[in-house]
VOPAGU-2260 file (C-alpha; in pm, 1 decimal, decimal comma):
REM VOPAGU-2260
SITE   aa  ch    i         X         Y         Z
SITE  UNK   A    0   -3507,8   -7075,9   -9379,1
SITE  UNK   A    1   -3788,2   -6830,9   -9479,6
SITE  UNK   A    2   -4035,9   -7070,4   -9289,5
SITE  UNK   A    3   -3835,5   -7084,9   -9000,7
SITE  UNK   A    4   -3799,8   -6697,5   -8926,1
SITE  UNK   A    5   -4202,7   -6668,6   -9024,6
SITE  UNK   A    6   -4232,1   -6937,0   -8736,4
SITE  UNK   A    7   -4005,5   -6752,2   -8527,6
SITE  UNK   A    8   -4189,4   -6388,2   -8580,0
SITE  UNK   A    9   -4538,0   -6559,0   -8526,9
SITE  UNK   A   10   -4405,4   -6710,1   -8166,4
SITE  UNK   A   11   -4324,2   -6380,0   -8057,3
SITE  UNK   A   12   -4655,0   -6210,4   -8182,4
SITE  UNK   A   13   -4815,4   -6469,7   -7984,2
SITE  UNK   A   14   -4575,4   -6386,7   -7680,1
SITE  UNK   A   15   -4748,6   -6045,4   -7444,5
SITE  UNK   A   16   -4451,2   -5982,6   -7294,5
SITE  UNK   A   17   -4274,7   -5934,0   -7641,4
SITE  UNK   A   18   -4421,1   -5555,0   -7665,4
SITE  UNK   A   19   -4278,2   -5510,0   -7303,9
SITE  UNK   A   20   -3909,5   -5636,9   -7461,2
SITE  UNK   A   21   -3949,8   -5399,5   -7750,9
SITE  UNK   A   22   -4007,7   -5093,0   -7592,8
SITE  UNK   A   23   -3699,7   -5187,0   -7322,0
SITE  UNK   A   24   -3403,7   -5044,1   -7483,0
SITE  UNK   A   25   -3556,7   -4753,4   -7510,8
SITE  UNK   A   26   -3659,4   -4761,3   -7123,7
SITE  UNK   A   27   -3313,1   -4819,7   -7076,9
SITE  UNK   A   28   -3140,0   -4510,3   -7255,8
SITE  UNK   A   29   -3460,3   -4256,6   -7088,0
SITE  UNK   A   30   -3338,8   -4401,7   -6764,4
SITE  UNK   A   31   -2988,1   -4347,4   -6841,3
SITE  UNK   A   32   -2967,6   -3996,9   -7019,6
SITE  UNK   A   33   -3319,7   -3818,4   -6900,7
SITE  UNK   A   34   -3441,5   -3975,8   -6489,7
SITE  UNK   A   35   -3101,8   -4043,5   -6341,6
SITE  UNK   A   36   -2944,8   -3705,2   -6416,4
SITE  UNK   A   37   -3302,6   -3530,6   -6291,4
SITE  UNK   A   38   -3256,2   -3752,0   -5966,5
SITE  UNK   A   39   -2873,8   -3676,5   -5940,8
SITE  UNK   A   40   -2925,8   -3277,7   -5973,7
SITE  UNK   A   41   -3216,0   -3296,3   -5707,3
SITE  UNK   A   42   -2948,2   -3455,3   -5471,4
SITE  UNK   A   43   -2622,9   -3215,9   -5591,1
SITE  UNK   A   44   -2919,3   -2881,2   -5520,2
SITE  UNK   A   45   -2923,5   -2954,1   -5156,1
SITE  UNK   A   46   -2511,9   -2993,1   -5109,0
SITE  UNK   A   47   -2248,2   -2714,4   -5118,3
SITE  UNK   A   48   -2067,0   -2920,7   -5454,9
SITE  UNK   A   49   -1779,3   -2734,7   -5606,1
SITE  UNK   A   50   -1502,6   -2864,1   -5850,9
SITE  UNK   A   51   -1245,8   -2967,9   -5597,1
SITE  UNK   A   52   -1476,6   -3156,7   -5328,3
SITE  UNK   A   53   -1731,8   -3309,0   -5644,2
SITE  UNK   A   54   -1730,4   -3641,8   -5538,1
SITE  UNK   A   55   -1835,5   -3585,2   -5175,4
SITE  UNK   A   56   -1996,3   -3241,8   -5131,9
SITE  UNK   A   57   -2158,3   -3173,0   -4786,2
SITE  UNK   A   58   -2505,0   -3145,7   -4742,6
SITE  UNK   A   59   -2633,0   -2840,6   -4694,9
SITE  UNK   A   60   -3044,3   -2916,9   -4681,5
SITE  UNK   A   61   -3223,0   -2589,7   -4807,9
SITE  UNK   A   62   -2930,1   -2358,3   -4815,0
SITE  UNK   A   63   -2919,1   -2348,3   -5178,9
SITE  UNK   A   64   -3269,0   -2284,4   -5258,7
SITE  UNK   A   65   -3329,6   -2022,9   -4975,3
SITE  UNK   A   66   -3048,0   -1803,3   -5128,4
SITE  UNK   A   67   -3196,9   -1805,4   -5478,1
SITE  UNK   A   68   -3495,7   -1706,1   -5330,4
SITE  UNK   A   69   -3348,9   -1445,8   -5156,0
SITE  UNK   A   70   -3130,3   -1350,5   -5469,8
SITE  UNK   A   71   -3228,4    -995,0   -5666,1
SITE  UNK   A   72   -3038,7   -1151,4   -5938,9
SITE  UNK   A   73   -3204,1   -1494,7   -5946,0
SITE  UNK   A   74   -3555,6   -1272,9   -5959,6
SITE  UNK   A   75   -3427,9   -1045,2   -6257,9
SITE  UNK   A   76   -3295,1   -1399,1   -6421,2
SITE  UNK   A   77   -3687,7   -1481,9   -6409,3
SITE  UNK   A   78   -3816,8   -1146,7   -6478,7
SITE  UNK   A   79   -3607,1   -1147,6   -6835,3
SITE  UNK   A   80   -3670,5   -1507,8   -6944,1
SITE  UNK   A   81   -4063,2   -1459,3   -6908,4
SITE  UNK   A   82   -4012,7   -1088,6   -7109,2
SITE  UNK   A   83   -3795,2   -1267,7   -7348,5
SITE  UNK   A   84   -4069,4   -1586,8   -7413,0
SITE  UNK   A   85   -4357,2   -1389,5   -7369,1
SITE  UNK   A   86   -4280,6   -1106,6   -7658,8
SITE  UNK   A   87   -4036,7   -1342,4   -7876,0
SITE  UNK   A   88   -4326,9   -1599,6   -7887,3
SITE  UNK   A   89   -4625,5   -1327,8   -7943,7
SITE  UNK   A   90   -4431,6   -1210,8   -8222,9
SITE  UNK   A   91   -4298,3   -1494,4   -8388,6
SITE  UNK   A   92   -4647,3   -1624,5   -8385,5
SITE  UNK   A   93   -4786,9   -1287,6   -8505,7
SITE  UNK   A   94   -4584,1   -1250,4   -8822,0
SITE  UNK   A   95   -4547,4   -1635,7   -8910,4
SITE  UNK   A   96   -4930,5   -1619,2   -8966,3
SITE  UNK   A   97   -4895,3   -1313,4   -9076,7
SITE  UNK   A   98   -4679,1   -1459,4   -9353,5
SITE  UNK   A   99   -4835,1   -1780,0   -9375,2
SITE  UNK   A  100   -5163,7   -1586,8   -9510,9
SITE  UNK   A  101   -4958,3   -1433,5   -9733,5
SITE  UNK   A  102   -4785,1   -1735,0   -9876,1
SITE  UNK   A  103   -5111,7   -1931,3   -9932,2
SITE  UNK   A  104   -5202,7   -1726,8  -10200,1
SITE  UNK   A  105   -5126,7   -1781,1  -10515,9
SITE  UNK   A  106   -4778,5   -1688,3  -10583,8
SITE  UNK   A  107   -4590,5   -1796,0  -10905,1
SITE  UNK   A  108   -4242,8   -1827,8  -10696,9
SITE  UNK   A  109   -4398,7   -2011,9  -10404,9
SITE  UNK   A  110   -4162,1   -2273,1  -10402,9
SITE  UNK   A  111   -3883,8   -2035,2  -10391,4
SITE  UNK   A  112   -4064,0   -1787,4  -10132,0
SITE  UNK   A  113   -4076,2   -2102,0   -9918,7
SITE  UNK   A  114   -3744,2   -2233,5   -9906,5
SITE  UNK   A  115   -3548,2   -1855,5   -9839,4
SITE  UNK   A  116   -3863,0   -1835,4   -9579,0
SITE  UNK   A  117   -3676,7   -2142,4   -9384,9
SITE  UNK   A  118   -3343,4   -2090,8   -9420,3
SITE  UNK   A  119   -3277,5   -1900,3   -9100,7
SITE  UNK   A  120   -3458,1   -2216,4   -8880,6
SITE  UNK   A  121   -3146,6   -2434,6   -9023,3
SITE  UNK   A  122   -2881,6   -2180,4   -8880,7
SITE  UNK   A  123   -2761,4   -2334,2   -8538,0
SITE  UNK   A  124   -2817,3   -2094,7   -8267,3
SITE  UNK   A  125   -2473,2   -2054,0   -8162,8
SITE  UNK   A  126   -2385,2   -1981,3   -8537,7
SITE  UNK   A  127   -2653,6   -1729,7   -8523,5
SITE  UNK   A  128   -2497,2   -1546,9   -8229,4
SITE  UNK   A  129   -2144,3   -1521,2   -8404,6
SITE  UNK   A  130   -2314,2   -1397,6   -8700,6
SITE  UNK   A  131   -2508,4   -1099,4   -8560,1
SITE  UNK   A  132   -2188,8   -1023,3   -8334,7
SITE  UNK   A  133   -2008,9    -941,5   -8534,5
SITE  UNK   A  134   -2298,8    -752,6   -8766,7
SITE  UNK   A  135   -2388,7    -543,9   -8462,5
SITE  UNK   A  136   -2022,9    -433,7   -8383,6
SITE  UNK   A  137   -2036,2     -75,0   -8312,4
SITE  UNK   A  138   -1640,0     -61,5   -8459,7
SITE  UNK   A  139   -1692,6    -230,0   -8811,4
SITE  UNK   A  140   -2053,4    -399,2   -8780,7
SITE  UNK   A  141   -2262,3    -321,0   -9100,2
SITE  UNK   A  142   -2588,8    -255,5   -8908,7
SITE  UNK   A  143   -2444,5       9,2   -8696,3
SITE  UNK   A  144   -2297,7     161,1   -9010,5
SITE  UNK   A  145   -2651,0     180,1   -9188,3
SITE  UNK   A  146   -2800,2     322,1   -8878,6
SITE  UNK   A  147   -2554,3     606,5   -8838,1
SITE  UNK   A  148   -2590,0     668,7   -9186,1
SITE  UNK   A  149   -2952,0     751,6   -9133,2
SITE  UNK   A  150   -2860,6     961,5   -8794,7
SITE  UNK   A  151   -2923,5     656,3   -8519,5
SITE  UNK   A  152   -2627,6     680,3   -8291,7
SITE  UNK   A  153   -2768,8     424,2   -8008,9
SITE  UNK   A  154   -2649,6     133,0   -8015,1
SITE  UNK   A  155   -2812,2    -191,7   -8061,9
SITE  UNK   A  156   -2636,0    -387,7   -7752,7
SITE  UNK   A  157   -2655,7    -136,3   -7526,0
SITE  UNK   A  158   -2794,4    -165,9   -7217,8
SITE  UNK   A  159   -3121,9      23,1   -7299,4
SITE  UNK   A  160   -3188,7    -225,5   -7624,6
SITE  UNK   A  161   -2996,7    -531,7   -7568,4
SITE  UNK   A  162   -3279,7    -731,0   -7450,0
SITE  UNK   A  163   -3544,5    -605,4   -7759,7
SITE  UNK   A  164   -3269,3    -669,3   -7984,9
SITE  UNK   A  165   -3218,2   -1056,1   -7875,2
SITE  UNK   A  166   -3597,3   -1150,0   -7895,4
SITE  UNK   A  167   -3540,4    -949,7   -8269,3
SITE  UNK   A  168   -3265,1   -1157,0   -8355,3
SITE  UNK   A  169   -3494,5   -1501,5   -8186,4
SITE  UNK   A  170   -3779,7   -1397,5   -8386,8
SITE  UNK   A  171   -3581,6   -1380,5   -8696,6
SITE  UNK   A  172   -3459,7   -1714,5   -8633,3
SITE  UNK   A  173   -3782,0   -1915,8   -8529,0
SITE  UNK   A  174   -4048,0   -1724,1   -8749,3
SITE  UNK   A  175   -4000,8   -1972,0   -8979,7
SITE  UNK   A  176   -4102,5   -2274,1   -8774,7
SITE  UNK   A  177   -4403,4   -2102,9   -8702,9
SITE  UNK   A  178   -4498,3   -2002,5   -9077,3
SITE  UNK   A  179   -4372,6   -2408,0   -9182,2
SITE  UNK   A  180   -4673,2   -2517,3   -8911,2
SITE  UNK   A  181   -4949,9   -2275,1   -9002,2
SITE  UNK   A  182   -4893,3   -2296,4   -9353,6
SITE  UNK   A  183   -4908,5   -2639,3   -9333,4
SITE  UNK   A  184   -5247,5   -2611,0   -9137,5
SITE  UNK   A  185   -5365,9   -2364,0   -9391,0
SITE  UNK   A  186   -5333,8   -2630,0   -9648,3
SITE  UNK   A  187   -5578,0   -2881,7   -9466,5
SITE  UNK   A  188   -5850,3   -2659,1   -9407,8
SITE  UNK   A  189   -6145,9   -2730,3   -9571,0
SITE  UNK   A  190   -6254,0   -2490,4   -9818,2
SITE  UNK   A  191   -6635,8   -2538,3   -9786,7
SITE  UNK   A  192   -6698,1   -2319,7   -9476,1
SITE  UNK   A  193   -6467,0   -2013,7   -9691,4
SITE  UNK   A  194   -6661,7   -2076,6  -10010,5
SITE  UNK   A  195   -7020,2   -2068,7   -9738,9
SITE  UNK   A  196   -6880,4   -1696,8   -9603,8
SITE  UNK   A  197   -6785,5   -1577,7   -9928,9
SITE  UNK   A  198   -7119,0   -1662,7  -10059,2
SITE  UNK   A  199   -7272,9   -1501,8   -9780,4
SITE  UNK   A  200   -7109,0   -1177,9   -9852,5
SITE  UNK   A  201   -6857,0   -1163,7   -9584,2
SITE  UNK   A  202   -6529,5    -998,9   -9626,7
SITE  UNK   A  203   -6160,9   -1102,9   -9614,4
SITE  UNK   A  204   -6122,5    -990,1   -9239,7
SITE  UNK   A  205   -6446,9   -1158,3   -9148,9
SITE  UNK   A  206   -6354,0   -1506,7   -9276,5
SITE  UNK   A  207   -5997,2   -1480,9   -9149,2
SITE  UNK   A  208   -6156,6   -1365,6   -8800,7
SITE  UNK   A  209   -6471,3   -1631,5   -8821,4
SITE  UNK   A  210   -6387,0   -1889,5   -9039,1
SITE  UNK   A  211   -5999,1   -1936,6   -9048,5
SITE  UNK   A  212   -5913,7   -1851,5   -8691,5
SITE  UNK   A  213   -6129,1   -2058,9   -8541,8
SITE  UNK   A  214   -6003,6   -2343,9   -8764,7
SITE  UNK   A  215   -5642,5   -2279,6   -8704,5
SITE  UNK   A  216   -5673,6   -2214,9   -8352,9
SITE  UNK   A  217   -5579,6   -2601,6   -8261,9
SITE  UNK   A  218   -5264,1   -2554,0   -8458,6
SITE  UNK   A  219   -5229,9   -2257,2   -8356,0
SITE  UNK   A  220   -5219,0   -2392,6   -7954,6
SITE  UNK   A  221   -4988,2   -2623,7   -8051,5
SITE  UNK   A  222   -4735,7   -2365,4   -8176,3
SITE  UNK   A  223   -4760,4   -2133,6   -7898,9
SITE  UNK   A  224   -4676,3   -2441,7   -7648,6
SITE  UNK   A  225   -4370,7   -2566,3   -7852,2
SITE  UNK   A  226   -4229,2   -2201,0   -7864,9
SITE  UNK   A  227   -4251,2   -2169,6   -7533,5
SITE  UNK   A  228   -4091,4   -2480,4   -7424,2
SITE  UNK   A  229   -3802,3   -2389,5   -7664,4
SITE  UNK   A  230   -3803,5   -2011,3   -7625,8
SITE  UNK   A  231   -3746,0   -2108,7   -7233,9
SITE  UNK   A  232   -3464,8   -2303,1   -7306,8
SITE  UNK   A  233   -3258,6   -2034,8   -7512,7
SITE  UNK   A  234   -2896,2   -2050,6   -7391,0
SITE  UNK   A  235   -2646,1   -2051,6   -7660,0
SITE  UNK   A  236   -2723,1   -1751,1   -7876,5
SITE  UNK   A  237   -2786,2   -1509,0   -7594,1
SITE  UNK   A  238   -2453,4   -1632,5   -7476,6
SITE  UNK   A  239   -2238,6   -1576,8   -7773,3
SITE  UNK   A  240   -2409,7   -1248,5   -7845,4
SITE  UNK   A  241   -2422,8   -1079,9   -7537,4
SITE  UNK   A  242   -2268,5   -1301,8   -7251,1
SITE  UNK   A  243   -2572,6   -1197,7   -7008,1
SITE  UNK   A  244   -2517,8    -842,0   -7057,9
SITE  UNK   A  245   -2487,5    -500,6   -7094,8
SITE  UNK   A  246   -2502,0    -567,9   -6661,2
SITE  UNK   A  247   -2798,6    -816,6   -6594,8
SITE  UNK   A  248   -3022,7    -713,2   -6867,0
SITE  UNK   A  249   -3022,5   -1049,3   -7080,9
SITE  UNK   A  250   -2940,5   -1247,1   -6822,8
SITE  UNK   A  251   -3185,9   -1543,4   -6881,4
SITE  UNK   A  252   -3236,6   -1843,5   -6586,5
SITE  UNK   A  253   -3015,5   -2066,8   -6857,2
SITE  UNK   A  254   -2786,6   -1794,8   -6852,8
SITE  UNK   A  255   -2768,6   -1729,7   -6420,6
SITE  UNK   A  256   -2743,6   -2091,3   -6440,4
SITE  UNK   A  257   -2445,6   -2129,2   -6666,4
SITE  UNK   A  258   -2250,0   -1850,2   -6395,7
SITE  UNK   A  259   -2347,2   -2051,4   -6096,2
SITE  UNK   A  260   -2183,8   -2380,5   -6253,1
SITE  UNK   A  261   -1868,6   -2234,6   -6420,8
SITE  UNK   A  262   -1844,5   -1892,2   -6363,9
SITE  UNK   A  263   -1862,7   -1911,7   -5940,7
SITE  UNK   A  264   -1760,4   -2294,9   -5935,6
SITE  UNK   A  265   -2123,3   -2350,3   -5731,7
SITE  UNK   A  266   -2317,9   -2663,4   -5880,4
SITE  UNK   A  267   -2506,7   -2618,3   -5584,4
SITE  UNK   A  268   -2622,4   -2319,7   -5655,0
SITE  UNK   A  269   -2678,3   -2430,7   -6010,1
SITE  UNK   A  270   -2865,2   -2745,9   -6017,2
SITE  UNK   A  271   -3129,4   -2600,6   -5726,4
SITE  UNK   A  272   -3186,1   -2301,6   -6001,7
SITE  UNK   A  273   -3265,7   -2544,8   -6243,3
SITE  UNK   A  274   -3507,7   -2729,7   -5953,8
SITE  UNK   A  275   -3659,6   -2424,4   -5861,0
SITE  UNK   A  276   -3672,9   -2333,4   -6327,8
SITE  UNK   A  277   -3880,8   -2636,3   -6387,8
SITE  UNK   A  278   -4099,6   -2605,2   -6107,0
SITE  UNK   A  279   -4176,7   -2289,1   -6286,8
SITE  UNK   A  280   -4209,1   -2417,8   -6654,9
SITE  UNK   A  281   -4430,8   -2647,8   -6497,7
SITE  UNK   A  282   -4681,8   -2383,7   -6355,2
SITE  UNK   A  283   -4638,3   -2156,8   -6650,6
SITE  UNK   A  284   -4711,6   -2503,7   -6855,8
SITE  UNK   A  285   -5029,1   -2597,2   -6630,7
SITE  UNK   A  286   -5175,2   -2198,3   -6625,0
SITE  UNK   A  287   -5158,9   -2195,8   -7001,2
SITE  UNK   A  288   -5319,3   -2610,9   -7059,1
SITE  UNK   A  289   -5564,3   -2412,0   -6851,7
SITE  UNK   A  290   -5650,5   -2126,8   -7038,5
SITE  UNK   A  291   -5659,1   -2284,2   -7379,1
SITE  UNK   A  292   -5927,1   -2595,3   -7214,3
SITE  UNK   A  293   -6079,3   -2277,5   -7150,0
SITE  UNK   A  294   -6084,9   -2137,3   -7441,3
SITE  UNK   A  295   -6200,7   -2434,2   -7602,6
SITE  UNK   A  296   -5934,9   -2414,9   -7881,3
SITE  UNK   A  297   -5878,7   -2779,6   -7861,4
């Protein structure tokens, strides 16, 4: 039996094609669940589809797209997602290293340090929304309690603060995943080039800014471009926290999307601003490649 299923695995090594038959279930279910759907919402952005006519929507050509374009709120859907990635991801990045640093030291509760460190990443997002909901209630929330304890009156949600308060509440959550990677890059740097600057008299700042930085700056590109590819695609906590609002002011393109589709009945409407969303990512995603070839980080 054993000599018959070697005999068997060694005709299919032999076989080319049998790397093309591994890799086709998998070809399958990408097909399935990632190119058809892309195809089908390319097709539903340039018809007028609505619940009741679904099945047979008229086409409609450019329609769609030219009214998004046209569209103040569409524009201020833009203008807040690239605010919202732009100082969520800055900061997350700034105090994960920040923090990373830190940890790398020697610390006698590392272990412990670590694990509180991560426990916010774990927290779905929706869960996250509930949770600071109901902490930022102005009628029985405990942070606006604290903060009109030491005289702050504004509140947190309003329209004013809504938005900084979000990316707070994101950068709270996704820190974390940021410290995990850079500590984890901190830990595979060679220690010859520090020991070289120490030797040479340098101080803390100038190894950090000569030595470390430039060594870290790979990993450090890599964490800036996951961020933003999952800062971008922030839906559920803004949702459950603020619904869009106070007005427009955390109204994200996820969120202008998710009105389109259920709150007007327009999947239309909602699958061209998702066209016309990745054709952005995509430029935003090619400008920053750019910059870092550029740069020479990697």
């Amino acid at each position: 039996m054993l000599l018959t299923i070697k005999r068997i695995f060694s005709n299919l090594q032999k076989d080319r094609y049998i790397r093309y038959l591994l890799i086709l279930p998998l070809v399958i279910v990408l097909v399935l669940i990632v190119i058809y759907p892309f195809i089908y919402s390319i097709k539903i952005s340039f018809t007028n589809a609505y619940t009741s006519n679904y099945l047979h929507p008229k086409f409609v050509g450019l329609k769609n797209y030219i009214w998004l374009l046209r569209s103040p709120k569409f524009w201020n859907s833009v203008k807040v997602s690239l605010i919202f990635v732009g100082i969520a991801v800055f900061l997350e990045v700034l105090v994960g290293l920040g923090i990373a640093l830190l940890v790398n030291q020697r610390l006698k509760v590392k272990k412990i340090t670590i694990s509180l460190l991560l426990t916010p990443m774990f927290i779905a997002s929706a869960i996250v929304g509930i949770i600071f909901r109901l902490m930022l209630n102005e009628l029985y929330g405990v942070i606006p309690y604290y903060l009109t304890r030491l005289g702050i009156n504004q509140g947190l949600l309003s329209k004013r603060l809504a938005l900084f308060t979000v990316i707070l509440i994101d950068v709270w959550q996704w820190t974390p995943f940021v410290f995990l990677i850079l500590y984890a890059g901190l830990q595979t740097l060679p220690i010859e080039p520090l020991e070289a600057a120490m030797v040479d008299g340098a101080s803390k700042w100038q190894s950090f800014r000569f030595v470390v930085l430039p060594l870290l700056s790979p990993i450090l590109a890599i964490v800036v471009v996951f961020r933003m590819m999952d800062a971008f695609k922030a839906f559920d906590k803004i949702y459950v926290l603020t619904a869009g609002g106070p007005g427009d002011t955390t109204t994200t393109i996820n969120v202008f999307t998710y009105f389109q589709a259920y709150e007007f009945d327009n999947f239309g409407r909602a699958c061209a601003t998702t066209i016309l969303f990745l054709i952005l990512i995509t430029i935003l995603a090619k400008i920053s490649m750019s910059l870092l070839y550029k740069s020479k980080l990697y």
